[in-house]
C-alpha positions as CSV (number, residue, x, y, z in Angstrom):
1,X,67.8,165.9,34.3
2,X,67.7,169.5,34.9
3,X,64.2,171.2,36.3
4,X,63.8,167.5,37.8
5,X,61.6,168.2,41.3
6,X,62.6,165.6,44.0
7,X,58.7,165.1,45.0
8,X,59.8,163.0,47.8
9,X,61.9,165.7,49.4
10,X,59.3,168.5,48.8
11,X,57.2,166.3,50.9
12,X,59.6,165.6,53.7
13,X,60.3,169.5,54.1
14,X,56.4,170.0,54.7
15,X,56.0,167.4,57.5
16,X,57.9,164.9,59.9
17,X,56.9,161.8,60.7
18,X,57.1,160.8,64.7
19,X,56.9,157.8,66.5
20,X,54.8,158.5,69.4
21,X,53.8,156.5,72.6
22,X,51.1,157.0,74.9
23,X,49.6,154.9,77.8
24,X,46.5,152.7,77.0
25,X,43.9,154.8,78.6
26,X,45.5,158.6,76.8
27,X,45.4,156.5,73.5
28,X,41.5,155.4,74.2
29,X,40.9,158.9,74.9
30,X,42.4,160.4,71.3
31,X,40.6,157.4,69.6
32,X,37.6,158.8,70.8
33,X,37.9,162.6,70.2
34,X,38.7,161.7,66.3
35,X,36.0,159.4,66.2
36,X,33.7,162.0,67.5
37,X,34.7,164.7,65.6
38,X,35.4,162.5,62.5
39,X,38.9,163.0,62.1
40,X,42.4,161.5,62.0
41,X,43.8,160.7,65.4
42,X,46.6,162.3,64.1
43,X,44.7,165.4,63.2
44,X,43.7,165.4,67.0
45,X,47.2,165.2,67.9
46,X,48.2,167.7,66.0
47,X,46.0,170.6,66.6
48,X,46.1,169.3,70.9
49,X,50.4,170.4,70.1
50,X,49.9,173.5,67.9
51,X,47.2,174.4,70.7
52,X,49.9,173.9,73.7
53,X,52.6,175.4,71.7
54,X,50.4,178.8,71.1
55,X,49.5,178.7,75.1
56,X,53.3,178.2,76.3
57,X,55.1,180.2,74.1
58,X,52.7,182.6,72.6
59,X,55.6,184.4,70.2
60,X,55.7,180.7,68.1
61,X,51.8,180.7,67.7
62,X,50.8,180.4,63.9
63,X,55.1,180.4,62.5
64,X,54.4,176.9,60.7
């Protein structure tokens, strides 16, 4: 079918999904940011990487 859109890919092309491990007490610690903040731990996680990113390599900040 032409002018068919894979939705599926379009999605995959936006985001990856990681499997992530962190030791009890780091994991505690996120919990509680996203609670507090009302939020996704993976929110938290995400912006605490894009924030580390922009401070080690400055050039990369905000090329998402």
């Amino acid at each position: 079918m032409e002018g068919h859109v894979n939705k599926t890919k379009i999605a995959t092309a936006k985001q990856v999904r990681a499997t992530i491990s962190f030791p009890p007490d780091v994991y505690q610690t996120l919990e509680n940011i996203a609670k507090e903040k009302k939020v996704s731990l993976a929110w938290v996680v995400r912006e605490a990487v894009e924030k580390y990113i922009g401070d080690k390599w400055p050039l990369l900040k905000g090329q998402r």
